[in-house]
C-alpha positions in Angstrom: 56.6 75.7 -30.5 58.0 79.2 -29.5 60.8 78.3 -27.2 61.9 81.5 -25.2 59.5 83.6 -23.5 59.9 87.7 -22.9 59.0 88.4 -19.9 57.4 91.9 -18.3 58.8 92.8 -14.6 56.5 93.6 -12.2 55.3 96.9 -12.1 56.8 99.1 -9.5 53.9 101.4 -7.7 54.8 104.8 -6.3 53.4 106.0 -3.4 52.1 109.2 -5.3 48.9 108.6 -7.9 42.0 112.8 -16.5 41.2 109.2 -17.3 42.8 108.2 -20.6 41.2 105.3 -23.0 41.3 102.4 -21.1 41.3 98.6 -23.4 42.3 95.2 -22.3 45.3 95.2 -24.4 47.2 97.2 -21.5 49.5 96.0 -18.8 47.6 97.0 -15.7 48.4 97.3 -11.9 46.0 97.0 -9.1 45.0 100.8 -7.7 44.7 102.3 -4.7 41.5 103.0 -5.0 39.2 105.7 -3.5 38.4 103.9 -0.5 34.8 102.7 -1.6 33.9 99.7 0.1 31.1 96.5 -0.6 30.0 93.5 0.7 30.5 90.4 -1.1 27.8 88.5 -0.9 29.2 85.4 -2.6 31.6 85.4 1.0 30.0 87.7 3.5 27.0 89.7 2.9 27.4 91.6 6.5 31.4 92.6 6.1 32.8 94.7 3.9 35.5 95.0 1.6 37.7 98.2 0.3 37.6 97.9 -3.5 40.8 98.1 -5.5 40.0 98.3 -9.3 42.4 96.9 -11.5 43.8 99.7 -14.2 45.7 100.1 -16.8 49.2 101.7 -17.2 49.9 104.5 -19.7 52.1 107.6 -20.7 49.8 111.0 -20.0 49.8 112.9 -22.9 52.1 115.6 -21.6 54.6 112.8 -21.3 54.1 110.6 -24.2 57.6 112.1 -26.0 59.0 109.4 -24.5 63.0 110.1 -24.0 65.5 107.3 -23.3 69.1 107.3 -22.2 71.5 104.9 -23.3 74.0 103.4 -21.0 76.8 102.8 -22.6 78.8 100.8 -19.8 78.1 97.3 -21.2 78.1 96.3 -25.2 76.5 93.1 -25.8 78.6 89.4 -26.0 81.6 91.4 -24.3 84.8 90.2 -25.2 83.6 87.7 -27.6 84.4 87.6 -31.1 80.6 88.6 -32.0 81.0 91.8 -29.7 78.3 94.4 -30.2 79.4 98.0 -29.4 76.8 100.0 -27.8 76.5 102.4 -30.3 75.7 99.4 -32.8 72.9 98.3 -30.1 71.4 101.9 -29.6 71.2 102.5 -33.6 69.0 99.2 -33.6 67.3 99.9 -30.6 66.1 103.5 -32.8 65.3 101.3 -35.5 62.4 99.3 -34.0 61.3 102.8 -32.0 61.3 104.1 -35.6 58.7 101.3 -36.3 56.8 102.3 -33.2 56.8 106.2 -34.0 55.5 106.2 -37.9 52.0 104.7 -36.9 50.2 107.8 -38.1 47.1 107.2 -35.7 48.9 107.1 -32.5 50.3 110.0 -30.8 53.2 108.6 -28.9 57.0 108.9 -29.8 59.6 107.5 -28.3 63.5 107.9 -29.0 67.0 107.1 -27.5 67.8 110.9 -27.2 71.0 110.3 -25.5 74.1 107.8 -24.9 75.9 108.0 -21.9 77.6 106.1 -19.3 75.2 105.3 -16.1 78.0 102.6 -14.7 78.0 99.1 -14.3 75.8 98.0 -12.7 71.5 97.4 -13.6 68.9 99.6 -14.1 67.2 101.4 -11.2 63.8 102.1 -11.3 61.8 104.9 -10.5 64.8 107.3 -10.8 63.4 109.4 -13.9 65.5 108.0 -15.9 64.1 106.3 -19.0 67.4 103.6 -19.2 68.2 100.9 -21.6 70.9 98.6 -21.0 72.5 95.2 -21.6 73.1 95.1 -17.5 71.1 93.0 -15.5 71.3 92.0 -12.3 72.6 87.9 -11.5 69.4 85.4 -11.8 68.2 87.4 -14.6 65.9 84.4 -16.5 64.3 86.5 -19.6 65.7 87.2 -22.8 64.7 91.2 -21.8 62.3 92.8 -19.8 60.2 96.4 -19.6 59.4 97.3 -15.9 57.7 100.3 -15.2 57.3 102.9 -11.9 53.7 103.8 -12.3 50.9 105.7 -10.3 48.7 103.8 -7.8 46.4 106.6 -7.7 45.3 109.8 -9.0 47.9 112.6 -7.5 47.8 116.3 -8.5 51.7 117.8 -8.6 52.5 120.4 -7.2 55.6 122.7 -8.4 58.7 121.5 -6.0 57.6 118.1 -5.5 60.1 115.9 -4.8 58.3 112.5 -5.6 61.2 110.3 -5.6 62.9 111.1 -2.2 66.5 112.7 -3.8 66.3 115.9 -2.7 65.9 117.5 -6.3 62.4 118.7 -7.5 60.8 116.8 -10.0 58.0 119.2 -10.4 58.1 122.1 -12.8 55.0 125.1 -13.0 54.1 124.9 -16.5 52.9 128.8 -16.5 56.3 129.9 -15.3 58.6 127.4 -17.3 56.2 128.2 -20.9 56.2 124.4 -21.8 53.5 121.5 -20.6 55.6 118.5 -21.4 57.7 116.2 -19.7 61.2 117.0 -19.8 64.6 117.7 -18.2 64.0 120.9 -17.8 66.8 121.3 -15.2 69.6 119.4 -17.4 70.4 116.9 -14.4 70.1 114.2 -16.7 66.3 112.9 -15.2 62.6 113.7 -16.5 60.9 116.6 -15.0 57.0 116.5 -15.0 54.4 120.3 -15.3 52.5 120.6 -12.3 48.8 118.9 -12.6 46.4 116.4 -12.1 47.9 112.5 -13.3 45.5 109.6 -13.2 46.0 105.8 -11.6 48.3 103.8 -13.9 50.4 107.5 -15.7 53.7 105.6 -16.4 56.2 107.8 -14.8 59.6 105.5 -15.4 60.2 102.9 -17.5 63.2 101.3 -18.2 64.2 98.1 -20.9 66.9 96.1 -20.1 68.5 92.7 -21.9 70.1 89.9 -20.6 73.3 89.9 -19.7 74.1 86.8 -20.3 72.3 86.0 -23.8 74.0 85.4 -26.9 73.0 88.5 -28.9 73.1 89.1 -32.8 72.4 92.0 -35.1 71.0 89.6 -37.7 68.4 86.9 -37.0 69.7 83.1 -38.0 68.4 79.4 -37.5 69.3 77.5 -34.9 68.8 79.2 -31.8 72.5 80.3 -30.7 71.6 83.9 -30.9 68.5 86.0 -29.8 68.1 89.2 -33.0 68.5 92.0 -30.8 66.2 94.4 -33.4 63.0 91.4 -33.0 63.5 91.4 -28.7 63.8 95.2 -28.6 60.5 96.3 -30.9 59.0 93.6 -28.6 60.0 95.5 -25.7 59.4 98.4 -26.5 55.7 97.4 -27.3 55.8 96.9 -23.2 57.0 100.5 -23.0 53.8 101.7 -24.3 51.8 100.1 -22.0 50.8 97.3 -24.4 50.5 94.0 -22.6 50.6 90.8 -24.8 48.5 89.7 -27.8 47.5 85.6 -28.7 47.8 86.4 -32.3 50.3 83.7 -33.2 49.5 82.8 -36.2 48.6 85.4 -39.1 47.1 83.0 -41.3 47.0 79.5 -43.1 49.9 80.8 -45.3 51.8 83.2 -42.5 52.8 81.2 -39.2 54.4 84.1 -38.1 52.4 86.3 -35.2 52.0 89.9 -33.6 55.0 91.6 -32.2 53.3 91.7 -28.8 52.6 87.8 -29.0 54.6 86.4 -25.5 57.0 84.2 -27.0 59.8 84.1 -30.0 61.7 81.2 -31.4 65.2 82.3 -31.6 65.6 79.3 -33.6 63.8 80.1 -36.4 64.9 83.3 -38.4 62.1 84.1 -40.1 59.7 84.4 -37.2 62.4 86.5 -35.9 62.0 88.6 -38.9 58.2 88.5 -38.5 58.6 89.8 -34.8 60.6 92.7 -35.7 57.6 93.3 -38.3 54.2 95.2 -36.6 51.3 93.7 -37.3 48.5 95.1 -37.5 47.3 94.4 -34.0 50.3 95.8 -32.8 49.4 99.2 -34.6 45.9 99.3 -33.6 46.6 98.6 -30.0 48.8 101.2 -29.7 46.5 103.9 -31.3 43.8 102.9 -29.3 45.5 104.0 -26.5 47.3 107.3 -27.7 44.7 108.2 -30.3 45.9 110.9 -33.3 43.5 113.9 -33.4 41.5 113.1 -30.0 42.2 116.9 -28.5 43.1 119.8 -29.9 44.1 121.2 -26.4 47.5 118.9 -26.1 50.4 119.0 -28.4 51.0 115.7 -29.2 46.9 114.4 -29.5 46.6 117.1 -32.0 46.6 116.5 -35.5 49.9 117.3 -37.4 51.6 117.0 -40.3 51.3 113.3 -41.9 49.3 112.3 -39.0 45.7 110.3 -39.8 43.2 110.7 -37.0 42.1 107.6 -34.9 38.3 108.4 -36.0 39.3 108.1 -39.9 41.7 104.6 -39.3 40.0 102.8 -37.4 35.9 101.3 -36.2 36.0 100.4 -32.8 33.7 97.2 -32.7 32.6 96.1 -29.5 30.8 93.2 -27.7 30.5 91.4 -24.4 31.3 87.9 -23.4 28.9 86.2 -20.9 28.5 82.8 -20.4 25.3 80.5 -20.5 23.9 81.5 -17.5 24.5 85.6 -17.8 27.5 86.1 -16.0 30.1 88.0 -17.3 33.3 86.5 -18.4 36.6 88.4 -17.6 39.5 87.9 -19.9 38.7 85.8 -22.8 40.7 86.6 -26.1 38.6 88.1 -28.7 39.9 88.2 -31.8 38.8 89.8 -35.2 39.6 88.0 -38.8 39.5 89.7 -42.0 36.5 87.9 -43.7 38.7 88.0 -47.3 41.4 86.8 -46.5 40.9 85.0 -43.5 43.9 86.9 -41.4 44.3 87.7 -38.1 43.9 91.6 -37.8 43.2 92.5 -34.2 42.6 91.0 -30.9 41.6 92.2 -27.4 40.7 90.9 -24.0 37.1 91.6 -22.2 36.1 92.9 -18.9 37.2 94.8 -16.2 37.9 93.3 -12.7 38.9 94.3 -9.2 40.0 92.9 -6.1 38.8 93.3 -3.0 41.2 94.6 0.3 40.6 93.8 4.0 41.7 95.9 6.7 44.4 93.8 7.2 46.0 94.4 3.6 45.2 91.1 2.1 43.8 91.3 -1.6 41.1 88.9 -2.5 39.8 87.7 -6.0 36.3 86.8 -5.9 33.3 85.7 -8.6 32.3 89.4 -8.0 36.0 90.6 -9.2 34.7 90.5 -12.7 32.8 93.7 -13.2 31.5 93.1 -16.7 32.5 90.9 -19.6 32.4 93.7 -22.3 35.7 94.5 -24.6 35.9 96.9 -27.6 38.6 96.3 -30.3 39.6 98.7 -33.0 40.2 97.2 -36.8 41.0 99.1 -39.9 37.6 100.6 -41.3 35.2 99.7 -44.3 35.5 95.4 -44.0 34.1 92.5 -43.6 35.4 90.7 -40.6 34.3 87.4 -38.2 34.8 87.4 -34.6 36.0 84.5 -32.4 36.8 84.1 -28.4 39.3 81.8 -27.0 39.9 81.3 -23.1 43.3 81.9 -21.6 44.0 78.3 -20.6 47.8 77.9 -21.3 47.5 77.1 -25.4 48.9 78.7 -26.6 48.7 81.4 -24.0 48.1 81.7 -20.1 46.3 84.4 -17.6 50.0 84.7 -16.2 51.5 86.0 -19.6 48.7 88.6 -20.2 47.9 90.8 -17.5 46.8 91.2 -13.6 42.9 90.8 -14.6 43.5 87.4 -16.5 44.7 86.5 -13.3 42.1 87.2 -11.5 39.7 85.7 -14.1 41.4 83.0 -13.9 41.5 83.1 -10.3 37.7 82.9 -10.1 37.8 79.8 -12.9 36.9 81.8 -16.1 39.6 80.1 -18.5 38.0 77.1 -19.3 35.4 77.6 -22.0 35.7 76.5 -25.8 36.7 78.4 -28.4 33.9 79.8 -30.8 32.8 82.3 -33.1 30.5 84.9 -33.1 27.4 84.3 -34.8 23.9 86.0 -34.3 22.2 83.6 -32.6 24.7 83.0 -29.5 23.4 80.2 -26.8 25.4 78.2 -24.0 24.0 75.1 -26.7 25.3 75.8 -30.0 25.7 72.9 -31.9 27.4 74.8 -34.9 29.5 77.1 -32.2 32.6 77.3 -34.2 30.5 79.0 -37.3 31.3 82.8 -37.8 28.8 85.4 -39.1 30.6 88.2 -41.0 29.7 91.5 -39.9 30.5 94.8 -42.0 32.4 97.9 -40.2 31.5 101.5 -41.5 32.6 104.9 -40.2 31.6 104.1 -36.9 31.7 101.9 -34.1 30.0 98.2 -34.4 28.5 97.0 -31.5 26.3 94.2 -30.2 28.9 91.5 -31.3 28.0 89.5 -28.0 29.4 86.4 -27.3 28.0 83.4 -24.8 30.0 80.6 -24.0 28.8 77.1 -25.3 28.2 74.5 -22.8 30.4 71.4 -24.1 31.3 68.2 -22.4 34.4 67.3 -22.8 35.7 63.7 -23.7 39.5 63.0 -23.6 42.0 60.5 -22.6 44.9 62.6 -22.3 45.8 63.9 -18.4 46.7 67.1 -17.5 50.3 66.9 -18.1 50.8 67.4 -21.8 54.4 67.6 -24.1 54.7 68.8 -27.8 54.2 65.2 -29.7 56.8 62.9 -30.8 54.5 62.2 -33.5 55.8 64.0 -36.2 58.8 61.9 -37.3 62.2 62.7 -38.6 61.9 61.9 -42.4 58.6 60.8 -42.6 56.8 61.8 -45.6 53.0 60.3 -44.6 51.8 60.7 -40.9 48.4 59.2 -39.1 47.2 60.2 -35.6 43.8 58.1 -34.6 43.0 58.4 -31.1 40.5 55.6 -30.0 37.8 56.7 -27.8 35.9 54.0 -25.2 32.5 53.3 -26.8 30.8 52.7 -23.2 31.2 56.3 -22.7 30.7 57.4 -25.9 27.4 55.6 -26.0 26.1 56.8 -22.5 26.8 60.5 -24.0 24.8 59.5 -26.7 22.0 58.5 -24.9 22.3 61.4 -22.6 21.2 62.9 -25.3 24.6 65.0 -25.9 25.9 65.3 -29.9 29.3 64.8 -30.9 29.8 68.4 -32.2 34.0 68.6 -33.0 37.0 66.9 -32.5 40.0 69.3 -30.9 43.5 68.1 -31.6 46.2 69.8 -30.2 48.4 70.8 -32.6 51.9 72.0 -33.3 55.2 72.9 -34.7 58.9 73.2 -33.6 59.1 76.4 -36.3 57.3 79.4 -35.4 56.6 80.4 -38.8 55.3 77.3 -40.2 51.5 76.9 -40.2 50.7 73.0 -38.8 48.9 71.9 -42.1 46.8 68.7 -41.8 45.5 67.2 -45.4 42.1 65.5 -43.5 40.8 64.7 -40.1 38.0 62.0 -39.8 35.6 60.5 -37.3 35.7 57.5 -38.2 34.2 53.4 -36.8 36.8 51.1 -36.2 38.3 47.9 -34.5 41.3 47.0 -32.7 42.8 43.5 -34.0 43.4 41.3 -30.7 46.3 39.4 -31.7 48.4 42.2 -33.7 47.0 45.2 -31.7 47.2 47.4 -34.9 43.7 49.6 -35.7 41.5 49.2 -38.5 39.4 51.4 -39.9 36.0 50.3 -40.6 33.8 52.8 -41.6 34.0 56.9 -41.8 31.4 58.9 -40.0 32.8 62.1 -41.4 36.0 63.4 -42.9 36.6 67.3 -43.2 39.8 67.9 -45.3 42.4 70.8 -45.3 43.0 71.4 -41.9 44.6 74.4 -40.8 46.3 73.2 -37.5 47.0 76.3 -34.7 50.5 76.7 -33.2 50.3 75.0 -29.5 46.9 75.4 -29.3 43.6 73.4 -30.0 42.3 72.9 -33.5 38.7 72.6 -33.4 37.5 70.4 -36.2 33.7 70.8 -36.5 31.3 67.7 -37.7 29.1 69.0 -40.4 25.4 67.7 -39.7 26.3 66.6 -36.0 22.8 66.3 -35.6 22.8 63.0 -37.6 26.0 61.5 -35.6 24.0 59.6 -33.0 22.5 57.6 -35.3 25.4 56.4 -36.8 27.1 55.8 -33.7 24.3 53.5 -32.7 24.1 51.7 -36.1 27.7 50.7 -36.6 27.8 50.0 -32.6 24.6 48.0 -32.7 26.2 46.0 -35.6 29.9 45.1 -34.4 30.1 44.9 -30.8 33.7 45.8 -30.6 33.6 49.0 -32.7 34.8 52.0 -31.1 34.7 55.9 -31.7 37.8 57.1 -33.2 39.1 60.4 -34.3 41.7 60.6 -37.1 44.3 63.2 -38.5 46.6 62.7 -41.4 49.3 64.8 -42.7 50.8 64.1 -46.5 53.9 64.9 -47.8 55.7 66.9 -44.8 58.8 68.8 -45.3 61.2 69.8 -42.6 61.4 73.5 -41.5 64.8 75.0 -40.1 64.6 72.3 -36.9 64.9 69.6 -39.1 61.3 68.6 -38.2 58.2 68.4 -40.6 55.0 70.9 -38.8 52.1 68.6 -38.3 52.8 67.6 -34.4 49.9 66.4 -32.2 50.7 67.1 -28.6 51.0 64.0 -26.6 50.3 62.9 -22.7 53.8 60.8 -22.0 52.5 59.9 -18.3 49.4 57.4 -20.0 49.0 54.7 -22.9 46.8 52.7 -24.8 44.1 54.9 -26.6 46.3 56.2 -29.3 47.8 54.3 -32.6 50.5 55.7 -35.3 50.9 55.3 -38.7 54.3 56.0 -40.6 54.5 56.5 -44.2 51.6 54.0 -45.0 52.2 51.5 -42.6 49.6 49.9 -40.1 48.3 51.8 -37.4 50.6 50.7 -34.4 49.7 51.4 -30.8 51.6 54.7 -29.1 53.5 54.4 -26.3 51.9 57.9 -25.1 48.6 59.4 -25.1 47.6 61.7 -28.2 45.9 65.3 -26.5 43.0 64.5 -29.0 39.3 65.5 -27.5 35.6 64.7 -28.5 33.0 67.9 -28.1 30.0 67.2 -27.2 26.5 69.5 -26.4 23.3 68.8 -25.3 21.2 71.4 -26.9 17.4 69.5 -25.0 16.5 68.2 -28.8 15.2 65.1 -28.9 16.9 61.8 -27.8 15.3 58.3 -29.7 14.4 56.0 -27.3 16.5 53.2 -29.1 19.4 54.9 -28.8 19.5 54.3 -24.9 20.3 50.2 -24.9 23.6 50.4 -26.1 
């Protein structure tokens, strides 16, 4: 599991606010608005509400030559024998910019122009001042953070305006000073901006700052002593764009390792470290999406240059909507693209836009109708075959609170709850087969119509709420069985509900971030508990699907081939042994330890409850756990037809 988290600080809102492209993968703020109102008719259809979209932040393009200054009043681990002198940190800091800057289909730059001493003591915001620093102020909790002083609402500035209350113009006229850019144009050592017209969410500040009081080194290594400055920096820096964070933690069945953007790193493990420091391809494509190479002539930096590739030539934008089984649209959930070939993670987004709605009294309010539509667009390298999936923001291994202000308010309003699926071309709230993926080609242009709904499933599962990463996974052990025992009372008035046993989701994980959980088979399988030794027996197999690719802290979905035939079995082996039960089974073979000492095949476990899971250890009997394995049976009710003998269990 990924054991430090990087943190964004709240965005600061000035009291000052040409629409740029706007994507779910960008940190957002909540506007001002333009004083439209609505009724809500969910709460009150006779009063109405002021509505506040919900935007998201970004450098205008006159600004988007992003300069940052230095301060040079702290090093890092001062006075330690691992000191690291500022110059040292700013040369790395360039580095990972340097990364940032030679994506040839996004416009922005940005640099450390300038080192200089700003004094001891932390950032402050909204002074012009693009700062980093290794100050931060006591109670400081992150490894580093990226705030930004952004607009609440469209503003047009006018030459003299003094927008942060210092007395000194920050407002330049363009005509008079022969540039259009943002700059210090009067050498006082903060960003000047040309007069104009600057839309809701134009970054105007933005400052990174590390903590203080981490351990910092310049090279990443096991064990979690250190943080690599060069993998929390890029990361940071990915916040200074505007970019918000991915899910994409796991590249690939062979690469455990995730996007730059994904919320947490495991200083632990050096090569995830590495991986960090690395920008994936989602990282890339979010970024041009944004600040896209070629898209006007008119501006300086959107025009095409020399080495630059035009957004339109890179990248297809395919886009899609996510509703779920009733129509409604579905704020928020993670869409993610894989390359068909090689079964990688290439790009990811999140769908809909949202608002809040203010009273007169100033409170905000997030309601079912704070989800405007459920539509996202993604862009992915052009001229592939890819598959699409969606996966809600429910905590695994990602939460509304680490993405953005409108997966807050989806989930607010209850929309991170659905199952994980792919796309396929025949989407219903009753897909029996809902983790299939139809490939779909992308040409010069954009795709569209990959439209998702949300299967219906019911859910059966004896872990609670409360769930830790598993002590499952033992020290040394070379052979490891999960089986998680599942009452046949409810299993059997499921069945003759007439609901099918579609998957089996096991939450899996590992203590190395860049080690993929690999599983050699999972099976559903008959069998009985032995009344005097309490060990579990396996009586008969239902199905067994083998080579399982387990997800970092999240759930792996496990899908029954020919789940419409599962019923009948159920019935048949229950009919014949009346204490048979319903049990779902994983099994990892021989596990080696990554850089924490512990083998990756963990199932998450439920320390508050007992007696529904058994163990087995290098081949011997399967013991009962003294904890609950997160293991869960999917089930759907798709109206097809139910026996009548299946209904006297």
């Amino acid at each position: 599991m990924k054991k430090l988290i990087l943190c964004t600080a709240a965005l600061l809102a000035s009291s000052v606010a040409i629409a740029q492209q706007q994507t779910g993968r960008q940190l957002d703020i909540i506007s001002a608005g333009t004083g439209e109102t609505t009724v809500v008719p969910s709460i009150d259809p006779n009063f109405e509400f002021i509505v506040r979209p919900i935007v998201g932040i970004f450098w205008d393009a006159r600004c988007a030559n992003v300069e940052y200054t230095f301060n040079t009043a702290q090093s890092a681990n001062p006075g330690q024998p691992e000191e690291i002198l500022p110059e040292q940190l700013a040369a790395v800091v360039q580095q990972g910019l340097d990364r940032w800057n030679a994506n040839p289909s996004s416009y922005i730059n940005m640099n450390v122009t300038q080192l200089t001493d700003l004094g001891d003591r932390p950032r402050v915001g909204g002074d012009f001042i693009n700062e980093v620093t290794f100050i931060t102020p006591e109670g400081f909790d992150s490894l580093a953070s990226s705030p930004s002083t952004t607009l609440q609402a469209d503003a047009t500035f006018v030459a003299g305006d003094d927008l942060d209350g210092d007395g000194d113009s920050d407002v330049f006229d363009p005509v008079e000073a022969g540039i259009n850019v943002c700059t210090d144009i009067d050498d006082d050592g903060d960003i000047e901006f040309p007069a104009g017209d600057y839309a809701a969410g134009t970054i105007l500040d933005n400052d990174v700052q590390f903590s203080t009081t981490v351990r910092w080194e310049l090279e990443p290594t096991d064990g979690g002593l250190f943080a690599d400055v060069d993998a929390v920096s890029v990361h940071e820096f990915g916040h200074s764009h505007g970019l918000n964070h991915a899910t994409i933690n796991q590249i690939s069945s062979e690469d455990g390792t995730g996007s730059t953007m994904f919320p947490f790193i495991d200083t632990g493990d050096a090569n995830a470290e590495l991986g960090t420091r690395s920008l994936h391809s989602d990282d890339l494509a979010a970024s041009a999406f944004i600040y896209q190479e070629g898209s006007n002539d008119a501006g300086e930096l959107p025009k095409l240059q020399a080495g630059d590739v035009a957004f339109a030539d890179a990248y297809s934008v395919v886009r899609g909507s996510v509703k779920d089984a009733n129509g409604n649209p579905v704020g928020s959930a993670a869409v993610q693209l894989d390359n068909r070939r090689t079964k990688s993670a290439v790009a990811m987004t999140y769908s809909g836009k949202a608002v809040v709605f203010g009273d007169p009294a100033g409170g905000l309010f997030a309601f079912d109708e704070s989800i405007v539509d459920g539509d996202w667009a993604v862009p992915v390298p052009t001229r592939t075959l890819y598959t699409a999936s969606i996966e809600a923001l429910d905590g695994d291994p990602v939460a509304t609170g680490n993405i953005s202000t409108a997966a807050i308010v989806a989930g607010i309003v209850g929309q991170n709850t659905f199952p994980e699926e792919g796309f396929t071309f025949d989407e219903s709230g009753t897909e029996i087969r809902s983790s299939s993926a139809n490939p779909f080609w992308t040409g010069r242009f954009a795709q569209t119509g990959i439209d998702f709904v949300t299967n219906t499933e019911t859910v059966q599962r004896n872990a609670g709420p409360t769930q830790f990463i598993g002590t499952g996974a033992i020290f040394g052990a070379s052979d490891i069985i999960y089986a998680e025992v599942f009452d046949r009372d409810a299993v059997s008035e499921l069945i003759a509900n007439g609901d099918i046993p579609i998957s089996g989701v096991f939450e899996t994980g590992t203590l190395d971030a860049s080690l993929v959980p690999q599983f050699t088979k999972a099976t559903l399988a008959i069998g009985r508990i032995d009344p005097e030794t309490r060990t579990l027996e396996l009586t008969r197999t239902i199905r067994t699907i083998r080579n399982i690719v387990g997800q970092d802290g999240d759930g792996t979905v496990v899908p029954f081939v020919g789940a419409e035939g599962i019923p009948f079995q159920i019935r048949g082996e229950f009919n014949r042994d009346p204490n048979a039960q319903l049990v779902l089974v994983l099994e990892a073979n021989d596990l080696e330890a990554g850089p924490s000492g512990f083998p990756p095949a963990f199932v998450r476990v439920d320390t508050t409850r007992a007696g529904s899971s058994f163990l087995s250890v290098d081949e011997s009997p399967l013991f009962p756990f003294n904890s609950t394995f997160s293991i869960e049976m999917r089930y759907v009710n798709n109206g097809g037809f139910v026996s009548p003998y299946l209904t006297d269990f």
